[in-house]
C-alpha positions in Angstrom: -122.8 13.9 145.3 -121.9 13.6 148.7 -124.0 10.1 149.1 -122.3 8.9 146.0 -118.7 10.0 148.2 -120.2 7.8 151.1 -121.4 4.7 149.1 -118.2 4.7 146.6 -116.4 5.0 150.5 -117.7 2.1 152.0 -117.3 -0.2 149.1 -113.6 0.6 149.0 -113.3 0.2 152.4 -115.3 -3.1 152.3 -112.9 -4.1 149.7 -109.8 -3.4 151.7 -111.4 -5.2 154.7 -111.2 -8.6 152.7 -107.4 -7.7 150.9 -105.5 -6.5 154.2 -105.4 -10.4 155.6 -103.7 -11.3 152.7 -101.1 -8.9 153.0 -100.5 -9.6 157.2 -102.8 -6.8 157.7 -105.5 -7.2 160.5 -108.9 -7.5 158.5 -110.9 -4.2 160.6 -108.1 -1.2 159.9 -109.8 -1.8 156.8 -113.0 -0.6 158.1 -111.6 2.2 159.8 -111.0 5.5 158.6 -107.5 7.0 158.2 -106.4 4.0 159.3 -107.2 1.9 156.1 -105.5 4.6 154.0 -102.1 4.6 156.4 -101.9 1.1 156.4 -102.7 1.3 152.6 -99.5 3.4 152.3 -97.1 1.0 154.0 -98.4 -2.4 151.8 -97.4 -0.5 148.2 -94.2 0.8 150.5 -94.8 5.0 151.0 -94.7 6.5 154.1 -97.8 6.7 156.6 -97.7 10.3 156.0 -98.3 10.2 152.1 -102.0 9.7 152.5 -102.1 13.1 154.0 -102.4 14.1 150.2 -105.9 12.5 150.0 -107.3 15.0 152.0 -106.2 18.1 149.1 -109.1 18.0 146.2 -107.9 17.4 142.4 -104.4 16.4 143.8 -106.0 13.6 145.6 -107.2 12.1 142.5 -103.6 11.4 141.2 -103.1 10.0 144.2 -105.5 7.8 144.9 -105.1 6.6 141.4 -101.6 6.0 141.8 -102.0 3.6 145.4 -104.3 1.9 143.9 -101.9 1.0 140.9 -99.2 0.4 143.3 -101.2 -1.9 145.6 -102.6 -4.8 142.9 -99.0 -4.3 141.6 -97.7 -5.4 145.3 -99.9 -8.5 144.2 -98.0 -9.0 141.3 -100.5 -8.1 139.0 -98.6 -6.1 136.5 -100.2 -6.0 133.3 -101.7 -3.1 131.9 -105.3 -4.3 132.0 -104.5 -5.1 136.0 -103.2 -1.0 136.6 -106.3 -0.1 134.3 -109.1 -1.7 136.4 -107.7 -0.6 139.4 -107.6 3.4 137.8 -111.4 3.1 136.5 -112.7 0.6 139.8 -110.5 -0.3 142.5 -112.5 -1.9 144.6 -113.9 -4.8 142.0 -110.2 -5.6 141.3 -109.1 -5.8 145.2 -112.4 -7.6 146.0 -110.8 -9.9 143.2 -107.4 -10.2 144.5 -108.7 -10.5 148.1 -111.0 -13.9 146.9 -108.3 -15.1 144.6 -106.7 -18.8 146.1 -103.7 -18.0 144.0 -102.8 -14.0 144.2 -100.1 -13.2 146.9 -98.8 -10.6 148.9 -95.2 -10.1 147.6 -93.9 -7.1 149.2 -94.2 -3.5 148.7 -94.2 -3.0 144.6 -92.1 1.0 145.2 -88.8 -0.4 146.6 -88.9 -3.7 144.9 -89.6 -1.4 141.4 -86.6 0.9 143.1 -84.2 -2.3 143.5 -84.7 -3.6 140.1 -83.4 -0.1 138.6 -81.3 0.2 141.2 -79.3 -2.8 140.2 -79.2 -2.6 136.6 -77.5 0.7 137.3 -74.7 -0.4 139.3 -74.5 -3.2 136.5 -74.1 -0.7 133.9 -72.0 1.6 135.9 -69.8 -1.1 136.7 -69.8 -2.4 132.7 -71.5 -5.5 133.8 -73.7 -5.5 130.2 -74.7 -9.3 130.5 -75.6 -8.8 133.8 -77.7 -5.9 133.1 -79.0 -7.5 130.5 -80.2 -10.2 132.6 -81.8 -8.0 135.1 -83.3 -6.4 132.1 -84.9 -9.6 130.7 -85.8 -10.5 134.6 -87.2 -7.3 135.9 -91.1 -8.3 136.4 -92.0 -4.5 136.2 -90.5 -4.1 132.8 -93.1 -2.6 129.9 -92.7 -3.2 126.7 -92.9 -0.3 123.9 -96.4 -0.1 123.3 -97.4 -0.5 127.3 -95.2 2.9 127.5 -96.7 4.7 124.7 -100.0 3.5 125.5 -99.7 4.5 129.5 -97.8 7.8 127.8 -101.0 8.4 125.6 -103.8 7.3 128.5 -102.3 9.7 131.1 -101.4 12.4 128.9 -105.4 12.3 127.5 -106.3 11.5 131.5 -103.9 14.5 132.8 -105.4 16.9 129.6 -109.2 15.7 130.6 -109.1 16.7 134.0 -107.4 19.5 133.5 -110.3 20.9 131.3 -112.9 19.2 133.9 -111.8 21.1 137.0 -109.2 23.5 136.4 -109.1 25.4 132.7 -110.6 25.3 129.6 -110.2 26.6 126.6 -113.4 28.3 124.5 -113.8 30.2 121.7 -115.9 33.1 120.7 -117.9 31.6 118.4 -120.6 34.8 117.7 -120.5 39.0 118.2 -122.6 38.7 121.0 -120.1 40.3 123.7 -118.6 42.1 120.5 -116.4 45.3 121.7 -115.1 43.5 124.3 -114.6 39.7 123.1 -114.8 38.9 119.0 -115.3 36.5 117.0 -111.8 34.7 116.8 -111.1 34.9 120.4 -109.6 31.7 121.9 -110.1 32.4 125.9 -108.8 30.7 128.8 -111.7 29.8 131.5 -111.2 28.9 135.0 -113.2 26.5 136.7 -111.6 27.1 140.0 -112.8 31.0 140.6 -116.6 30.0 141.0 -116.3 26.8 142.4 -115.6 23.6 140.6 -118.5 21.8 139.7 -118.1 18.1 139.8 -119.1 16.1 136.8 -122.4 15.3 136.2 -122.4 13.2 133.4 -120.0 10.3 133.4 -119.8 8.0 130.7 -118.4 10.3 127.9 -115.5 10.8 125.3 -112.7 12.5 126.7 -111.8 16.1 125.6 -115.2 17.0 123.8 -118.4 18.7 125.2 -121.4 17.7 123.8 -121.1 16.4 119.9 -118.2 14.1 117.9 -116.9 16.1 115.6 -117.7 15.0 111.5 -120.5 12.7 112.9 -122.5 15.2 114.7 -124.0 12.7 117.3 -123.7 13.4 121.3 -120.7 12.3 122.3 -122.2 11.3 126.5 -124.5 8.9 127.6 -127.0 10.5 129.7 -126.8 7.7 132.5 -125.6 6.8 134.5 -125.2 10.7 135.9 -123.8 12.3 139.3 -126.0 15.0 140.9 -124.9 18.2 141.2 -122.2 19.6 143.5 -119.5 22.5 143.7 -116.8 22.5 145.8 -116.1 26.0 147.7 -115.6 29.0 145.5 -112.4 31.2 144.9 -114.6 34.3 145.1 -118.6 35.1 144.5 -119.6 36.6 140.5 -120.0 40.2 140.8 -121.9 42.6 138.2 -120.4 43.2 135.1 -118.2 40.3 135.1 -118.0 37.7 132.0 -118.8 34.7 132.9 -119.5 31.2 131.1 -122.1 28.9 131.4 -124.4 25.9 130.5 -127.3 27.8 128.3 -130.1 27.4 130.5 -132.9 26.7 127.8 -130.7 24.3 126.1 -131.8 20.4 128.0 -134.0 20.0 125.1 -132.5 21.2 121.0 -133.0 20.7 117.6 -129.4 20.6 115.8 -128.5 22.2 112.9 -124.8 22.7 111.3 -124.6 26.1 112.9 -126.1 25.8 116.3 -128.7 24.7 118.5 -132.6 25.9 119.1 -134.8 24.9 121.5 -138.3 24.0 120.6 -139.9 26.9 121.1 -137.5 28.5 118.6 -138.8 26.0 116.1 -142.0 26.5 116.8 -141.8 30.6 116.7 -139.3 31.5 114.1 -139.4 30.3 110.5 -136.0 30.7 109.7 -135.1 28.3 112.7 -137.4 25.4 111.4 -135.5 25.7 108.3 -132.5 25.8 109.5 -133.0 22.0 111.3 -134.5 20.5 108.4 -136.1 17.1 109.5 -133.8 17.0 112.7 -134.9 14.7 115.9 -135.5 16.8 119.1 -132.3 16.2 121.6 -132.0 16.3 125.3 -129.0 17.5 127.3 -128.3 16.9 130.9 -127.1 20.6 132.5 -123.1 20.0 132.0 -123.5 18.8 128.5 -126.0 21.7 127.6 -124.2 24.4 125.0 -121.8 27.1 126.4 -122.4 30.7 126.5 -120.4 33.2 127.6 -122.0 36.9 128.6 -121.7 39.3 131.1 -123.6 39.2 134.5 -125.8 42.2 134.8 -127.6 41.5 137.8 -127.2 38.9 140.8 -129.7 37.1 143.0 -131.5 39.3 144.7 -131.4 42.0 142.6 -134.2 44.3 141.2 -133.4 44.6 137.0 -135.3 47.3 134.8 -133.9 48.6 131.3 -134.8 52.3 130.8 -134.2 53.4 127.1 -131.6 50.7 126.7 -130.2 52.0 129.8 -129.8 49.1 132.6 -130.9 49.9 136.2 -130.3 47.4 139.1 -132.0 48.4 142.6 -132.9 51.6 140.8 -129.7 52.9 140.0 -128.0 53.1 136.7 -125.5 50.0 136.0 -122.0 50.9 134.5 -121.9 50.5 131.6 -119.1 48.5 129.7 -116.9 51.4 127.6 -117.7 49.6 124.1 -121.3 48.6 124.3 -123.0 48.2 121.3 -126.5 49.2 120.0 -127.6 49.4 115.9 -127.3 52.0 113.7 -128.6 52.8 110.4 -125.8 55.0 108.3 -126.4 57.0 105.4 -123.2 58.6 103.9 -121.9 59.5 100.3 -118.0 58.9 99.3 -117.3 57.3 103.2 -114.2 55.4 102.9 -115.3 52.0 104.0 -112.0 50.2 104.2 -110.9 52.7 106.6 -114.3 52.0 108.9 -113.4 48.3 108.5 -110.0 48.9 109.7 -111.7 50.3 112.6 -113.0 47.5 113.7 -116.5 47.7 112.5 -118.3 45.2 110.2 -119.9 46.6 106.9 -123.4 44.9 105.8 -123.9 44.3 102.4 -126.5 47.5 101.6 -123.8 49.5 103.5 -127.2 50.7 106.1 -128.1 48.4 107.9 -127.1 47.1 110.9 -123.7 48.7 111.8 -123.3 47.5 115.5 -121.0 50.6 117.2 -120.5 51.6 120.5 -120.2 55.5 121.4 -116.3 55.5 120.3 -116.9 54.6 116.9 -119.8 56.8 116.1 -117.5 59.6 117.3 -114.9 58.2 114.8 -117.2 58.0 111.8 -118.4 61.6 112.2 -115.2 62.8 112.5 -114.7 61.1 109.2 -117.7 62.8 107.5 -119.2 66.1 109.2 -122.4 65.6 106.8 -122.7 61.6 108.0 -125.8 60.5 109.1 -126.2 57.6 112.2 -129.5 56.8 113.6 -130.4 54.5 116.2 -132.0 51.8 114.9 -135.5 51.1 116.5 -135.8 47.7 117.7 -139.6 47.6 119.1 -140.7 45.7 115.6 -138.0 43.0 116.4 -138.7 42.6 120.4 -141.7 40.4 119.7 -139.9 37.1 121.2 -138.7 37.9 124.9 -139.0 36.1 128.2 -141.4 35.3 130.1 -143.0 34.8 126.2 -146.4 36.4 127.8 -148.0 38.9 126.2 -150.5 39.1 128.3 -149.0 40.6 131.3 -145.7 41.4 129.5 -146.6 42.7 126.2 -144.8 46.4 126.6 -141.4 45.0 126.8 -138.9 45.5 124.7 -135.1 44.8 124.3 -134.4 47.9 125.6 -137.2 49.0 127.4 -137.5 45.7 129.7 -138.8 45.0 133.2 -138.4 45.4 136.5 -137.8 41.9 137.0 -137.2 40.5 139.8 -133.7 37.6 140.4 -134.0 34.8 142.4 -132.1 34.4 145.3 -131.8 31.0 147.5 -134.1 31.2 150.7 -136.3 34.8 149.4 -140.0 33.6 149.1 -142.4 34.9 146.2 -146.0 35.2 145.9 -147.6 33.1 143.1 -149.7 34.7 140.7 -150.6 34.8 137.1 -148.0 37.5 136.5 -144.9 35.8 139.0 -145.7 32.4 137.3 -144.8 33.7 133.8 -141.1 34.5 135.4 -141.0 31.7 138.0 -142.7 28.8 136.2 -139.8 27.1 134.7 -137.8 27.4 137.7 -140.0 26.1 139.8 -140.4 23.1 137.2 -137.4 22.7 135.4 -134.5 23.8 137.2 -135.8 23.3 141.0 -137.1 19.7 139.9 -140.7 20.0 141.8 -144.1 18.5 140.1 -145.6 21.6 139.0 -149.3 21.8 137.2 -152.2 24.1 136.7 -155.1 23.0 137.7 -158.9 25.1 138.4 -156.5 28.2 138.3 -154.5 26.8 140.9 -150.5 26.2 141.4 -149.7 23.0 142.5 -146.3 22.6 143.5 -145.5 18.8 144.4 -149.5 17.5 144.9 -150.2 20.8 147.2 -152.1 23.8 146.6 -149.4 26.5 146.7 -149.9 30.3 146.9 -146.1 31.1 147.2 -142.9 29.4 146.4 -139.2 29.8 148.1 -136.3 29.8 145.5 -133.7 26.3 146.3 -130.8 28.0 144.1 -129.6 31.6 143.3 -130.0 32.7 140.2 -128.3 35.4 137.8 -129.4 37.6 134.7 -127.0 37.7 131.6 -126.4 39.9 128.5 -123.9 40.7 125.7 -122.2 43.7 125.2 -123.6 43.8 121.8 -127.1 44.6 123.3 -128.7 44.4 120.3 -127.2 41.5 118.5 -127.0 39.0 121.9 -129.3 36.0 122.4 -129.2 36.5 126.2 -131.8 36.5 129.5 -133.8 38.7 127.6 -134.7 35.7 125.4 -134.3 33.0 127.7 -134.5 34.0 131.3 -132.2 33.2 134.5 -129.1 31.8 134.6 -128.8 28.8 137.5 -125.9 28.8 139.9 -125.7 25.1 139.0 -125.2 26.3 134.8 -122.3 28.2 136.0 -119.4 26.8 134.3 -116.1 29.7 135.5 -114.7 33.0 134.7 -113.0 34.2 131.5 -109.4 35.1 132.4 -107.3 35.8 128.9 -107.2 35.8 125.6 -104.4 33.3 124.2 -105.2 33.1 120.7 -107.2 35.9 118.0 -108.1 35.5 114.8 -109.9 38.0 112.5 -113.7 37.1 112.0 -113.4 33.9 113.4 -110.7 32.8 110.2 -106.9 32.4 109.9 -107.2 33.4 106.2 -108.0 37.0 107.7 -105.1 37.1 110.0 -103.9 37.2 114.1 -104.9 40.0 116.1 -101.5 40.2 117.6 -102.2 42.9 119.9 -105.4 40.8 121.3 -103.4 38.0 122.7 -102.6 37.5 126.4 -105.2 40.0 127.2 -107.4 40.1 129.6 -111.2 38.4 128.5 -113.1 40.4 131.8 -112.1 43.8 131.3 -115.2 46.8 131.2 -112.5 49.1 129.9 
């Protein structure tokens, strides 16, 4: 990112090195930094001190935009396809300009834009109409009706895109996952600021959507041309136990299907998934465009994770645990009054046994409803077959919630490679680190060289839902990158029931917070 900053730099300041002669502006304070920008100010008429704003991220990008307008404009180039090219790629059009034998410096275009109105007021103030009329027709910077609603629309989809892109976005709970905290029907409020804002990666794209068009289900980026990665300095660091939302780790490479997204190795290992795709064509995902999940962040880089009897221990002490966790139950009850245990929140399979996802409250609740109830804990052994590192080899005890220790990746902490490390490190090493990695004679060789450890480039974090046992989380998939972090949760603005209007608001939901353990 930052030699795509210096490169972008030096062809603007290239550019202004050819346009300041024509504007009675010695050709090298184009080359010179701060300078180019002061002088910069004075040509389009703002103060020197204005281009202090370039140096303040996000609220120099209005800026910059808006010189560069205002400088092809003191060239008398006014239409809108003139103010566009200098938005998407000033320096092509001031290159242009600057080799022109016909474009002129004509004066600063913000007073001479201030004049113009300035006069047709005083003519209408001083009921003057056919001379306001004639400054009317004569104003050079006048727009017609569509150049104002189309400029209206542009900046008002610009302003709303880059809003979502650095600052807020809005995402909704789209499964139970984190049920008992966030359900289905949530509409959340994510900041991008609190973590760091990551710059965009991918840039040719359609404003306003993530990763598909809506009604034709095709990707709605081009993977190329692409930015690397960079974040800008965080807010504050993630902590344990905080939601957070991110770029699903295993998701660069997906088969669609109407509901969701599986990765190969869902195809290949679940039935039900291969079905669910049909005939689809495999599809690949740079990281920002990869799905979003939202979970909570059990452990950090660095940190030592077991699961004890569903119990989670980090550095060999218990975790706290968030107030409604969920596990499965299997009810058996005569005469219950199920409308009442829906109006509690919980959802009622079909055979009315199992699952019932409840946290500790609720099965308080339902025996209080029925002294002679019966809840079990639902053994989930049968069903763990599935987890990461997908080796039963070395792994073959672990269980949803009997699970590790594993150990988290933290930047700079070096690891021994062996057949058991290499199941848990492998696709970092590969995938997310970018090195050469292969197998060869029993040996790991990291970029062409024999390699018996490996030192981590990136932290690294370990996520689950509060619904522990109906969450696709880093028990299935693994790490979660510090460059997949997308923000933090802060509010719910919006609920629905289930996910549907037809079922109502949850009114008492709204404008509360989404990170809460309480």
């Amino acid at each position: 990112m930052l030699i795509f900053l210096i490169v972008s730099y030096i062809f603007l300041s290239i550019s202004l090195y050819l346009l300041f002669p024509k504007a009675g502006v010695p050709a090298i304070k184009g080359l010179i930094p701060g300078v180019n920008f002061i002088e910069w100010c004075k040509l389009i008429g703002r103060k020197p001190a204005y281009a202090l704003w370039l140096l303040f991220p996000i609220v120099n990008i209005f800026i910059y935009c808006g010189m560069a307008v205002d400088l092809v404009r003191s060239f008398d180039k006014l239409k809108f396809r003139h103010s566009a090219l200098a938005v998407i790629y000033a320096p092509a059009i001031f290159t242009s300009i600057a080799l022109s034998k016909t474009d002129k410096y004509v004066g600063p275009a913000i007073p001479r834009e201030a004049d113009y109105k300035n006069q047709i007021l005083e003519a209408i103030k001083g009921n003057k109409p056919r001379q306001a009329e004639k400054l009317i027709k004569s104003n050079p910077f006048r727009k017609s009706a569509i150049r104002e609603w189309t400029e209206a629309i542009v900046f008002a989809v610009f302003a709303a895109a880059f809003i979502r892109m650095f600052l807020l976005e809005a995402y909704k709970i789209p499964t139970p996952s984190m049920e008992g905290s966030l359900l289905v029907g949530d509409f959340l409020f994510v900041s991008k600021a609190h973590y760091g804002i990551r710059t965009p990666m991918t840039v040719a794209m359609f404003p306003l959507l993530h990763n598909t068009i809506p009604i034709l289900g095709t990707e709605s980026y081009l993977e190329k041309p692409s930015l690397p990665y960079f974040r800008l300095p965080a807010l504050e660091n993630i902590d344990r136990n905080e939601p957070i939302v991110f770029n699903w780790p295993v998701g660069d490479s997906v088969y669609l299907s109407p509901s969701r997204s599986y990765t190969a190795h869902q195809i290949q290992t679940s039935p039900e998934a291969k079905r669910d795709v049909g005939n689809a064509k495999l599809i690949t995902r740079p990281i920002d465009k990869k799905d979003h999940y939202i979970k909570r962040c059990i452990a950090i880089a660095g940190d030592s994770l077991q699961i004890i009897d569903k119990q989670v221990y980090i550095n060999g002490v218990a975790a706290k645990n968030p107030r409604h966790m969920q596990f499965i139950y299997q009810i058996k009850a005569d005469g219950l009054n199920w409308e009442k245990v829906e109006e509690m929140g919980i959802s009622v399979p079909q055979n009315r046994q199992v699952p019932f996802y409840l946290d500790n409250e609720q099965v308080a609740e339902l025996k209080k409803m029925d002294p002679n109830i019966i809840i079990e804990p639902f053994d989930m052994t049968p069903y763990s077959t599935d987890l990461f590192p997908y080796d039963k080899v070395h792994f073959g005890k672990w269980t949803v919630d009997n699970y590790g220790p594993i150990y988290i990746p933290k930047k700079g902490v070096t690891v021994a490679l062996t057949s058991e490390t290499i199941a848990l490190y492998s696709r970092i090493i590969d995938v997310y680190e970018h090195n050469d990695y292969k197998v060869e004679n029993g040996q790991f060789i990291i970029n062409g060289v024999p390699s018996t450890t490996y030192t981590f480039k990136m932290d690294y974090y370990w996520a689950m839902g509060d619904n522990r046992h109906n969450s696709e989380d880093s028990r299935a998939w693994g790490f979660v990158p510090e460059d997949h972090i997308v923000g933090k949760p802060l509010f719910i603005w919006f609920s629905t029931k289930n996910g549907s209007m037809s079922n109502g608001i949850n009114w008492s939901r709204i404008f509360t917070s989404a990170y809460k353990m309480d």
